[in-house]
C-alpha positions in Angstrom: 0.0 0.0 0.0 1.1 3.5 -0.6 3.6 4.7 2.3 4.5 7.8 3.5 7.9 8.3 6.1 5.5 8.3 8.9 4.0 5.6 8.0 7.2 4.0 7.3 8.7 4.7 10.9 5.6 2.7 12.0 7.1 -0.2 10.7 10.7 0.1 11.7 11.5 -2.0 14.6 15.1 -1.1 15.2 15.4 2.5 17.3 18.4 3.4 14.8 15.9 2.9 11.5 13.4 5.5 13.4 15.6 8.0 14.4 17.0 7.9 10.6 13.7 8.4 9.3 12.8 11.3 11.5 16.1 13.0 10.2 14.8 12.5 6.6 11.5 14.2 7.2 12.6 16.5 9.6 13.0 20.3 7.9 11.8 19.0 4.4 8.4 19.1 3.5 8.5 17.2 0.5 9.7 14.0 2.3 7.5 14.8 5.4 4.7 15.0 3.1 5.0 12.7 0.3 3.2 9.4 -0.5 5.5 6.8 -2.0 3.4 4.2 -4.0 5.5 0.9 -2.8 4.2 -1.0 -6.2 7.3 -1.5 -7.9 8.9 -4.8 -8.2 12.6 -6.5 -8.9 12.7 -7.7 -12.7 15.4 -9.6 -14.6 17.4 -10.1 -11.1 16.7 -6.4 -10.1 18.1 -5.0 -13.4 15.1 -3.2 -13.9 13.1 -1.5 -11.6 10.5 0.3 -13.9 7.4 2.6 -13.1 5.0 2.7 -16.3 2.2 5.6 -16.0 -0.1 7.4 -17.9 0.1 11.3 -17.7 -3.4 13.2 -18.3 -2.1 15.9 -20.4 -5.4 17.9 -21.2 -8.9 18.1 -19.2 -11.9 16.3 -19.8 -14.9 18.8 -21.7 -19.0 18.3 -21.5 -21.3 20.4 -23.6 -25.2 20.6 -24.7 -26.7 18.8 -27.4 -29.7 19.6 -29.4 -32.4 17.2 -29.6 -32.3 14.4 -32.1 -28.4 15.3 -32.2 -25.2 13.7 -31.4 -22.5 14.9 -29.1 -19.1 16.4 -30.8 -16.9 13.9 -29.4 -13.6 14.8 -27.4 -11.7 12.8 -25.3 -8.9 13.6 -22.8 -4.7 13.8 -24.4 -2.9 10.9 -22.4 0.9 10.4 -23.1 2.8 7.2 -21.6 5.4 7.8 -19.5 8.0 5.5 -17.5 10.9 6.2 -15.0 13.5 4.1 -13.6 13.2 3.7 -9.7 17.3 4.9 -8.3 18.6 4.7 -4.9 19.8 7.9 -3.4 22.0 8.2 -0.6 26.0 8.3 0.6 28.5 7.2 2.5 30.8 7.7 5.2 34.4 6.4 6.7 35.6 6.5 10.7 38.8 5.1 11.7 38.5 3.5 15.3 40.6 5.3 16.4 38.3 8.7 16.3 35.1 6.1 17.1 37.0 5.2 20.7 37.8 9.4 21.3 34.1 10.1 20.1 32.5 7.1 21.3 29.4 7.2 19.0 29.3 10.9 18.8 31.2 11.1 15.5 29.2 8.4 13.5 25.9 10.0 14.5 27.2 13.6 13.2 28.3 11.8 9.9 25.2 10.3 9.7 23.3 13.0 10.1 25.3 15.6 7.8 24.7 12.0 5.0 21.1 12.4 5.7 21.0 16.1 5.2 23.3 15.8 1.9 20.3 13.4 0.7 17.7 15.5 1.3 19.0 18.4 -0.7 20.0 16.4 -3.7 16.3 15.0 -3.1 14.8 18.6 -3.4 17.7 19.1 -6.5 16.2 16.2 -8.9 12.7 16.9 -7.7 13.3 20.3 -9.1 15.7 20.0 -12.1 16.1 16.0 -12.4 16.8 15.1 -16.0 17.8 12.1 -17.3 19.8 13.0 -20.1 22.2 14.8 -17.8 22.8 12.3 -14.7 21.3 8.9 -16.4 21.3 7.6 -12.4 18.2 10.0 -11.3 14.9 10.9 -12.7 13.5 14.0 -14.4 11.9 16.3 -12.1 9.3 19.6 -12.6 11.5 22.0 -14.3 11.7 19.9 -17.6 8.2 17.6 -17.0 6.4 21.4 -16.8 8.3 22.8 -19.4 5.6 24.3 -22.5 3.2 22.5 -20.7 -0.5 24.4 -20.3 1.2 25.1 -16.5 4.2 26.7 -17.2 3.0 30.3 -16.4 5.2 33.8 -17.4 7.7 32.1 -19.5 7.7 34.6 -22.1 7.0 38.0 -20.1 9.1 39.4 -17.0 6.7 39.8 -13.7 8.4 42.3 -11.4 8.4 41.6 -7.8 10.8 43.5 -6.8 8.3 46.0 -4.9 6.4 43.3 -3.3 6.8 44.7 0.4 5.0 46.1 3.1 4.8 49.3 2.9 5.9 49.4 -0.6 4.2 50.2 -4.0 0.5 48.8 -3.4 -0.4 48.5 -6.7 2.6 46.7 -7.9 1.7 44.3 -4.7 -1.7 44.3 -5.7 -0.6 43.2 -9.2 1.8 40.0 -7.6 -1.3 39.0 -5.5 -3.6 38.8 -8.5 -0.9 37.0 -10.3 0.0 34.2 -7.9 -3.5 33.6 -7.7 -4.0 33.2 -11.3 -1.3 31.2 -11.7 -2.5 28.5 -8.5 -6.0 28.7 -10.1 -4.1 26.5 -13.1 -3.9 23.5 -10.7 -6.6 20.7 -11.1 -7.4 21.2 -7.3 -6.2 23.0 -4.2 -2.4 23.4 -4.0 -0.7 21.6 -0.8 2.8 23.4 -1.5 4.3 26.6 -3.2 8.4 25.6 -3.6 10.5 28.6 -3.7 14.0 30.0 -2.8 14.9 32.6 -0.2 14.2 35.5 -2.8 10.9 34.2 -4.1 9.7 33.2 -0.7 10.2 36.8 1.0 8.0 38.3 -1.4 5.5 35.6 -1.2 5.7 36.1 2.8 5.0 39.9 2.2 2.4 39.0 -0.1 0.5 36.7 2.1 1.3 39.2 5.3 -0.8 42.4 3.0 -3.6 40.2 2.1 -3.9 38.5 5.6 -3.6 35.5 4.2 -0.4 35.0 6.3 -0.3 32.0 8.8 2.2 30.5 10.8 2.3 26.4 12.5 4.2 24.1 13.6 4.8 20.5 12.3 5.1 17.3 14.0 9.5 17.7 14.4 9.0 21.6 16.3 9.6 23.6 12.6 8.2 26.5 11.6 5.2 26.0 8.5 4.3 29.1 6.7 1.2 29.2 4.7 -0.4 31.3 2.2 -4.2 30.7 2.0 -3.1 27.4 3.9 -1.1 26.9 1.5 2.7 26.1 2.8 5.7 28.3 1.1 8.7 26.3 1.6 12.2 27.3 0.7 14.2 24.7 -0.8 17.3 26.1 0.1 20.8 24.9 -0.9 22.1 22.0 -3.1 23.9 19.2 -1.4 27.2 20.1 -1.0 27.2 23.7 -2.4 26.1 26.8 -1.5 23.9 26.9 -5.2 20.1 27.3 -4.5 18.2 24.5 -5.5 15.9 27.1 -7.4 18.2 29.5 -8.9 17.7 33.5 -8.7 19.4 34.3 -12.4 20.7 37.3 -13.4 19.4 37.8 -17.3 17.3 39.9 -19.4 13.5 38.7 -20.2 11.2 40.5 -22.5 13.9 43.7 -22.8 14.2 43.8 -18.6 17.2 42.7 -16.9 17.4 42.0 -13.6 17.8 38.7 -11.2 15.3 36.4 -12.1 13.7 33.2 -10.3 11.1 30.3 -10.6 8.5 29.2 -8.3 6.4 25.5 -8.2 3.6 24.8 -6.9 2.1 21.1 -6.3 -1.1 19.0 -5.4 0.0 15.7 -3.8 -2.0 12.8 -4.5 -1.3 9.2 -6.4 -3.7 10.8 -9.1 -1.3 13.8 -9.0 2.5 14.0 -7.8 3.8 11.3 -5.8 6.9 9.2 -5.6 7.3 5.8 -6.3 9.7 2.9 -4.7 9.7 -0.5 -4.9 7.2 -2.9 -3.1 8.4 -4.7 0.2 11.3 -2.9 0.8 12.2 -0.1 3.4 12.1 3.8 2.3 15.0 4.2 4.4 17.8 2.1 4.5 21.3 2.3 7.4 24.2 0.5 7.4 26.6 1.8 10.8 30.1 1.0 11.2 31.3 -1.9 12.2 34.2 -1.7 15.1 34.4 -4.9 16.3 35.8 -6.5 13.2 39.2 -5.5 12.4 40.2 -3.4 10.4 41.3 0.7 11.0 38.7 2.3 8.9 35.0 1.5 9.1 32.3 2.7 6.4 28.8 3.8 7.0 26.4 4.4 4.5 21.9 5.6 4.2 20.3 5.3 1.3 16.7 6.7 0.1 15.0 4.0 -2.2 15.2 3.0 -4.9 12.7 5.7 -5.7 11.7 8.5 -8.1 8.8 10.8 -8.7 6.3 11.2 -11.0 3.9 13.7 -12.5 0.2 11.8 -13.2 -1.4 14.6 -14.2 0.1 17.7 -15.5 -2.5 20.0 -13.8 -1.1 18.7 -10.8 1.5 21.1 -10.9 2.7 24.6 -12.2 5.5 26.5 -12.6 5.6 30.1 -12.6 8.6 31.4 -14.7 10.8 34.9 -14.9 9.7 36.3 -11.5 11.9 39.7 -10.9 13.1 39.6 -7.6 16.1 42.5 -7.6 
């Protein structure tokens, strides 16, 4: 059955696999949040782990008929789509010695730091995945959304760069009546706006002038920001860099230059965006050093998956392209 981290926590039965889970959802919102669809399974010895779906690419119509009259038929645009399931994770080395001065200190930070290095580079192929670049992940929203009837602004430059309090009301008036228009193109209520620090702010000044502002807490203690109950969530750094996930660009759109972002927005749901991984096997996955063998250097390693994402319906998401941020 479809599993979320949560869910898969439930049925972890060592403390070590629960604590790593925690740190995978903990301060990422897409893993927190996300339902994997466990359905994949091991063909040809596990050489291919493959996850066949059909994409609804336009919406279903209805009209009137006259009397004595047939309907015009229409029928919905499907395109078939697969995507090979990949683990994700890293790894780590201790010699013993540092283990003995440490005690277990040291593999928990490297554990840790492994688990935050997998999240990020989560968020990264979520976001700009493509498979003809790094044939070991999966293509994420930036290329699925791309001249799709979601990909909102690519061709025009939509200043935010007065989108304060206190600032130029019309020009925030304009940004609010834009980033509704452009959530209105999802097939249902948006559960998260994706962002980076730039876009974010404005969208937090947005929300703060229209009162649509609110402010939680999740299950791990962190902060959840909403707009319309709608959570904005920064996707901060990629792993091992101090690159934003979602670049700001500095370019020149439709004769305006300036520093340019991108901003998502999804509807979770298996009839929507999920992720996939493969069926009877943990989400999560830890290996800890071994000291008691011999040996001077000992390796850890955690590992997400195999897994991937997918995009069922292309209404389940939006992108909203050349936002001026400064």
């Amino acid at each position: 059955m479809p599993v979320t981290l949560a869910q898969a926590k439930l049925n972890a039965t060592d403390d070590i696999d629960v604590n790593v889970i925690d740190e995978f959802a903990k301060n990422n919102y897409l893993l927190e949040t996300m339902t994997f669809d466990d359905v994949v399974n091991q063909a040809g010895a596990g050489a291919t782990l493959t996850y066949g779906y059909t994409r609804l690419v336009s919406q279903p119509t209805a009209d009137f008929r006259a009397i004595n009259s047939e309907y015009t038929p229409a029928e919905v645009t499907k395109a078939r789509y697969t995507v090979d399931l990949k683990p994700l994770g890293g790894s780590f080395q201790i010699d013993r010695v540092n283990n003995r001065i440490a005690a277990a200190a040291e593999t928990t930070l490297q554990m840790q730091q492994k688990i935050k290095g997998t999240q990020a580079r989560f968020n990264d192929a979520v976001i700009n995945g493509d498979t003809a670049v790094d044939a070991n992940g999966f293509d994420g929203l930036s290329k699925s959304l791309a001249a799709s009837s979601t990909e909102y602004g690519a061709a025009v430059s939509t200043d935010w760069r007065g989108v304060t309090i206190g600032a130029d009301a019309g020009k925030a008036n304009d940004g609010l009546d834009a980033l509704d228009a452009w959530l209105s193109m999802l097939d249902g209520p948006a559960d998260a706006i994706l962002g980076n620090i730039d876009s974010i702010a404005r969208i937090r000044s947005l929300a703060r002038r229209a009162g649509y502002y609110d402010r939680s807490s999740s299950a791990f203690g962190t902060q959840v920001e909403t707009y319309r109950g709608i959570p904005f969530v920064d996707l901060g750094a990629k792993a091992g860099s101090n690159n934003l996930v979602i670049p700001t660009t500095s370019k020149t759109v439709a004769t305006v230059a300036g520093n340019y972002t991108d901003i998502y927005a999804l509807r979770f749901g298996l009839d929507g965006f999920h992720g996939v991984s493969m069926a009877g096997a943990p989400l999560v996955q830890t290996w800890l050093p071994d000291f008691s063998t011999s040996g001077a250097v000992k390796t850890g390693e955690v590992e997400l998956g195999p897994a991937a994402v997918v995009l069922k319906r292309t209404k389940a998401a939006a992108v909203f392209r050349n936002i001026l941020v400064r």
